[in-house]
C-alpha positions as CSV (number, residue, x, y, z in Angstrom):
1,X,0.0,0.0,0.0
2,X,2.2,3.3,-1.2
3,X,1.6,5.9,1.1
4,X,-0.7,8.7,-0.1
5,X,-1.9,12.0,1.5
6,X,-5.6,10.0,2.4
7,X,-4.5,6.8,3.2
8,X,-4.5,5.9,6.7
9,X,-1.5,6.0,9.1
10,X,-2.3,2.3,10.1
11,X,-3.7,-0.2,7.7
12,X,-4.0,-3.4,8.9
13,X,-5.4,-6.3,6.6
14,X,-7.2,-9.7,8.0
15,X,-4.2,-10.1,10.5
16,X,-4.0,-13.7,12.3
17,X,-1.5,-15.1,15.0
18,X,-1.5,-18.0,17.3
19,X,0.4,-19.4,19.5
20,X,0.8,-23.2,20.2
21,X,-2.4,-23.9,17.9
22,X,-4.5,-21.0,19.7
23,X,-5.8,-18.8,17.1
24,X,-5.3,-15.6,19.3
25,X,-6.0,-13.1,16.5
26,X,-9.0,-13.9,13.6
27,X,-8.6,-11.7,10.5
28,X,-8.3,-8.2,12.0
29,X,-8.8,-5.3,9.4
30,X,-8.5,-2.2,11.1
31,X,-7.3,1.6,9.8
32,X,-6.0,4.3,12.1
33,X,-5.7,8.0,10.5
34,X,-2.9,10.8,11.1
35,X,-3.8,12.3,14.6
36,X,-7.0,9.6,15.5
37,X,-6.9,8.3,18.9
38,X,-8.4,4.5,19.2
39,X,-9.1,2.8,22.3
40,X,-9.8,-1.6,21.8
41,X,-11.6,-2.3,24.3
42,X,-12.3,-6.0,24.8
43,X,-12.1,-9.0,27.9
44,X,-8.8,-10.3,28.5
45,X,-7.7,-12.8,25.7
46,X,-9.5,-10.7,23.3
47,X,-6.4,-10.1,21.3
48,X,-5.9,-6.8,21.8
49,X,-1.9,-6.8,23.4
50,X,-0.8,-9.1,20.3
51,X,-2.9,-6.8,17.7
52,X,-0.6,-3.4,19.4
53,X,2.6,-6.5,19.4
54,X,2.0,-7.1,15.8
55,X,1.9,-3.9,15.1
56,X,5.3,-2.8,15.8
57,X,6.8,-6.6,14.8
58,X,7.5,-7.3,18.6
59,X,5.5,-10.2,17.4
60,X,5.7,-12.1,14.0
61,X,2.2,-12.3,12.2
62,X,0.9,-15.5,10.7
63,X,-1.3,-14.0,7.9
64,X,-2.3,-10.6,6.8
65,X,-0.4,-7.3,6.2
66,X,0.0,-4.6,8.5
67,X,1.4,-1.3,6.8
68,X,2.2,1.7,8.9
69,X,2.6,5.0,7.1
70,X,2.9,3.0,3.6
71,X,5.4,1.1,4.8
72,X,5.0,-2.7,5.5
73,X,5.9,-3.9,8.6
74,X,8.2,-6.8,9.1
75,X,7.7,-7.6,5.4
76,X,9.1,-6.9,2.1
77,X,6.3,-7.9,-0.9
78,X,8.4,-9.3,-3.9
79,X,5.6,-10.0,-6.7
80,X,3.0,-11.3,-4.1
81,X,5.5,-13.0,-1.9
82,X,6.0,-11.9,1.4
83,X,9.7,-11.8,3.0
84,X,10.6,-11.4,6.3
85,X,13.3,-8.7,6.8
86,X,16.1,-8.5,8.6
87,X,16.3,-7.5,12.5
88,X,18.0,-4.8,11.7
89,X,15.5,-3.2,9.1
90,X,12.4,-4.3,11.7
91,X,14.3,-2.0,14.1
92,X,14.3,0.5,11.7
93,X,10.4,0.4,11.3
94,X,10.0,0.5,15.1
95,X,12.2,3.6,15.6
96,X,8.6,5.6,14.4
97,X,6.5,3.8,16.8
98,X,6.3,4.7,20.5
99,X,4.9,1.7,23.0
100,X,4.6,2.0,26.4
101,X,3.6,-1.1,28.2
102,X,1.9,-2.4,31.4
103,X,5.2,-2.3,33.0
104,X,7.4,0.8,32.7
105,X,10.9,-1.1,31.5
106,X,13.3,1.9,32.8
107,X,16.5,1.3,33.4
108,X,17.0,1.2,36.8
109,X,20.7,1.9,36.9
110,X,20.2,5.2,35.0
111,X,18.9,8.5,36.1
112,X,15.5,10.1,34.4
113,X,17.1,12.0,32.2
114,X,19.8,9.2,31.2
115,X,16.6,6.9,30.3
116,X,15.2,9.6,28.1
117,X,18.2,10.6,26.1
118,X,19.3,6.7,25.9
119,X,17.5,5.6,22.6
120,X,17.9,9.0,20.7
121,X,22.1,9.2,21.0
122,X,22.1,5.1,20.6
123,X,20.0,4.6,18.2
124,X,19.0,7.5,15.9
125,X,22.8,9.5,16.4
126,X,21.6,12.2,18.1
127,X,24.4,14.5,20.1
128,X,23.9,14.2,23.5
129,X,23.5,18.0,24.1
130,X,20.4,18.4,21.7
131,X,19.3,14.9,23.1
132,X,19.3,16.3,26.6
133,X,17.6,19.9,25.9
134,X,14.9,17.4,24.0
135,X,14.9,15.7,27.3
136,X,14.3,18.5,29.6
137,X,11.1,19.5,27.5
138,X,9.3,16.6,27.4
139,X,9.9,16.3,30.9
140,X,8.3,19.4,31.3
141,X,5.6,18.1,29.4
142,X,4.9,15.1,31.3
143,X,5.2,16.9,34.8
144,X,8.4,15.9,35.9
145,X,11.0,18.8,35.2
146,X,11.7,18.5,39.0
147,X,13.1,14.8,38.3
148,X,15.5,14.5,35.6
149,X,18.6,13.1,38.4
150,X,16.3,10.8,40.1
151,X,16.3,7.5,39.8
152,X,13.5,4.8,38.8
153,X,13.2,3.3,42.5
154,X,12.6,6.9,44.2
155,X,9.4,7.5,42.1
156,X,6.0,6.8,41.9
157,X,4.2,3.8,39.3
158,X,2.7,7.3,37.8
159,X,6.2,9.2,37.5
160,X,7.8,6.4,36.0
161,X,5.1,5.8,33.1
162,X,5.3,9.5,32.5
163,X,8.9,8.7,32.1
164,X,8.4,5.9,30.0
165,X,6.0,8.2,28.0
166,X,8.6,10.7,27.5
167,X,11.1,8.1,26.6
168,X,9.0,6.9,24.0
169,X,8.2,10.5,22.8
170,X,11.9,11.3,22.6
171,X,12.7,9.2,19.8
172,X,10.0,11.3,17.6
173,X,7.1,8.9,16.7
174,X,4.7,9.0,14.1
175,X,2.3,6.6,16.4
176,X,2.0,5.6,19.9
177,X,1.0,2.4,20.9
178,X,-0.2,2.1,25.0
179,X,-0.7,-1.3,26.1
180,X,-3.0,-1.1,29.4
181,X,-0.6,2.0,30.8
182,X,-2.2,2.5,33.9
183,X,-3.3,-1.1,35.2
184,X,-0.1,-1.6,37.1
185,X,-0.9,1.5,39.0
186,X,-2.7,2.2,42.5
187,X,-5.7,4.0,42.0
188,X,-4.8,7.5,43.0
189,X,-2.0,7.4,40.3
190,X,-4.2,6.7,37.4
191,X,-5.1,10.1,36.5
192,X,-1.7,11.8,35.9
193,X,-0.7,9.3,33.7
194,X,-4.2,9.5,31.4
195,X,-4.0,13.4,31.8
196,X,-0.1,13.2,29.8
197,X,-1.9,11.1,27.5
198,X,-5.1,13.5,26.9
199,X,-2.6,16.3,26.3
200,X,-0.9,14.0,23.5
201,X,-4.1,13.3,22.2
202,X,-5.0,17.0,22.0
203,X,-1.7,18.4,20.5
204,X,-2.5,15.1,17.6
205,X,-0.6,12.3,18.3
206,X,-2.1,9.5,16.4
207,X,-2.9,7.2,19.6
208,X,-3.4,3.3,19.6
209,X,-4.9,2.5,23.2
210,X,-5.5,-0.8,24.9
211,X,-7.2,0.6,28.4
212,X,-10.0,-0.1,30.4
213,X,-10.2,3.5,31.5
214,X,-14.1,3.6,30.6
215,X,-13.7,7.8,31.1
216,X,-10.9,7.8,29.0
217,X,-12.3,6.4,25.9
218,X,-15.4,8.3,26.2
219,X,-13.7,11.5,26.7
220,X,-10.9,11.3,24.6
221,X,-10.9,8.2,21.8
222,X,-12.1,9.3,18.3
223,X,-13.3,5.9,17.5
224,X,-13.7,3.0,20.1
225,X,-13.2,-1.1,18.8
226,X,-14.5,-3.8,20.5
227,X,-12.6,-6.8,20.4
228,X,-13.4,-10.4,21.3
229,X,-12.1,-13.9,20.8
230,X,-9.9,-12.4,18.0
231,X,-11.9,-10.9,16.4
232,X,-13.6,-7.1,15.5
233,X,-17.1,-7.2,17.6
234,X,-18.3,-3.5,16.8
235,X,-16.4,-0.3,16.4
236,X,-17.7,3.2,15.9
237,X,-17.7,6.6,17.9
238,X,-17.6,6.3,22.0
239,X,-21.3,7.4,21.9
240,X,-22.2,4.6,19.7
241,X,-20.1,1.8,20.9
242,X,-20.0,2.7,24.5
243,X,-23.4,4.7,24.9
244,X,-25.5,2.6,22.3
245,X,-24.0,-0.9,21.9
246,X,-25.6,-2.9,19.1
247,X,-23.9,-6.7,19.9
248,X,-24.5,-8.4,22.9
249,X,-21.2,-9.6,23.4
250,X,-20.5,-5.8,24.2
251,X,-23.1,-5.0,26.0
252,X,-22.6,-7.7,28.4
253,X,-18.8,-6.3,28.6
254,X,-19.8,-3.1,29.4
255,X,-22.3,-3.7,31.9
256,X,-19.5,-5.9,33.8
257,X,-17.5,-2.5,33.5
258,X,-20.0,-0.6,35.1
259,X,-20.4,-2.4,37.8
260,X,-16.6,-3.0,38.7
261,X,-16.4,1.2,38.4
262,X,-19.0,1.0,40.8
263,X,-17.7,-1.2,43.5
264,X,-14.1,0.6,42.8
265,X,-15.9,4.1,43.6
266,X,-17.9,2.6,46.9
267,X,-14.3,0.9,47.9
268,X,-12.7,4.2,47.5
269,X,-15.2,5.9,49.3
270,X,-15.6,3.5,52.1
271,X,-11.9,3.8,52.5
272,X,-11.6,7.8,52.0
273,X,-14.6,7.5,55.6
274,X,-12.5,4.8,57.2
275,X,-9.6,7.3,57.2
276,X,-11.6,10.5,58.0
277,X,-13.4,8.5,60.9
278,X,-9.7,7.2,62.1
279,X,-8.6,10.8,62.1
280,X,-11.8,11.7,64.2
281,X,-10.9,9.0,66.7
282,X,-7.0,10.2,67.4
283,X,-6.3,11.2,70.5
284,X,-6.0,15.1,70.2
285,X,-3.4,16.6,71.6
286,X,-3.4,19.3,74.8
């Protein structure tokens, strides 16, 4: 698929994958435009890590194409034939995509900032001083221009997912890819990491997101896809898939949802009265 000014930035054609005779992923098409944000929403097992995995070529599809900005991933097409390319020229490809995973894979030996300017010296020849002054910004940006000596193990879950965002967002990308970012993270900690990503969202970063922040794709995905058993369930507009489901597979998904926000919120208010009430009950002092 050459890349035109109207194709899409994504293009993925009737992907499959298994693994060990499980047919994880079904025949996925999906398309992703310049500066769209899409959530997959979907039950664990419903494909939707290995879809983002096959994206960038961290894993190895079985059938299908998946092109990213014209270019196709993993593949070279030699009259029809596909052939795999070399680790080297997959590295190459993955250079435009940003990923930020479940877990945060700093390096815990190196500072903030030496995490940040790691991949653009290393890998795309950067000079360290423009590397760091890149650095420093998208600290800024993510909140953390107080941190850029500390280390990994004296922050938060959130700080160091804003520092893997800004990691990821040093090496330039064309696409980010966020695999469940905040669902290693205590509750309280959830919102500054989705707020970095809203701000991405608004300034047009063409956003791939596997979340089930139910807020998050309502307020800030362009187009919401419902995955299941490998396959694409129902996709549209937040209003439509997550405000007027049409399949029952995601209706009965969503309603699960609402009701695990709904016991989160009563646990976090139960607790939030425990505290107050504990507080009350302290001896004062004289």
């Amino acid at each position: 698929m050459p890349a035109t000014s109207d194709a899409p930035l994504v293009h993925a054609v009737n992907v499959t994958k298994s693994f060990h005779g499980n047919e994880v992923l079904k025949g996925i098409d999906l398309d992703v435009r310049t500066g769209e944000v899409v959530v997959l929403l979907g039950p664990s097992g419903s494909g939707k890590t290995t879809f983002l995995r096959c994206i960038n070529q961290l894993e190895t599809i079985d059938g299908g194409r998946i092109w990213v900005d014209g270019d196709l991933m993993g593949y070279a097409d030699r009259g029809g034939t596909l052939h795999r390319l070399t680790d080297k020229r997959i590295a190459a490809q993955r250079r435009d995509i940003g990923m930020c995973f479940q877990r945060f894979n700093l390096f815990p030996h190196k500072t903030v900032l030496e995490n940040v300017v790691e991949a653009p010296v290393q890998v795309k020849g950067v000079d360290r001083r423009t590397a760091e002054a890149r650095a420093h910004e998208l600290l800024e940006q993510v909140g953390l221009q107080d941190k850029p000596a500390a280390y990994p193990s004296q922050l938060s879950g959130g700080q160091q997912q804003r520092v893997a965002i800004a990691r990821a967002l040093a090496m330039e990308p064309k696409l980010m890819l966020f695999d469940e970012p905040t669902s290693a993270l205590d509750p309280e900690l959830v919102g500054e990491v989705l707020k970095v990503m809203r701000d991405l969202a608004q300034k047009g970063m063409t956003m791939i997101v596997v979340t089930h922040e139910m807020g998050f794709a309502r307020e800030v995905a362009d187009r919401v896809v419902f995955m299941d058993g490998g396959v694409v369930v129902e996709e549209g507009p937040p209003s439509q898939v997550i405000g007027n489901p049409q399949h029952g597979r995601t209706r009965a998904f969503l309603s699960r949802m609402r009701q695990e926000e709904q016991a989160h919120a009563q646990a976090v208010t139960e607790a939030v009265s425990a505290g107050v009430a504990a507080l009350d009950d302290a001896p004062k002092e004289p």
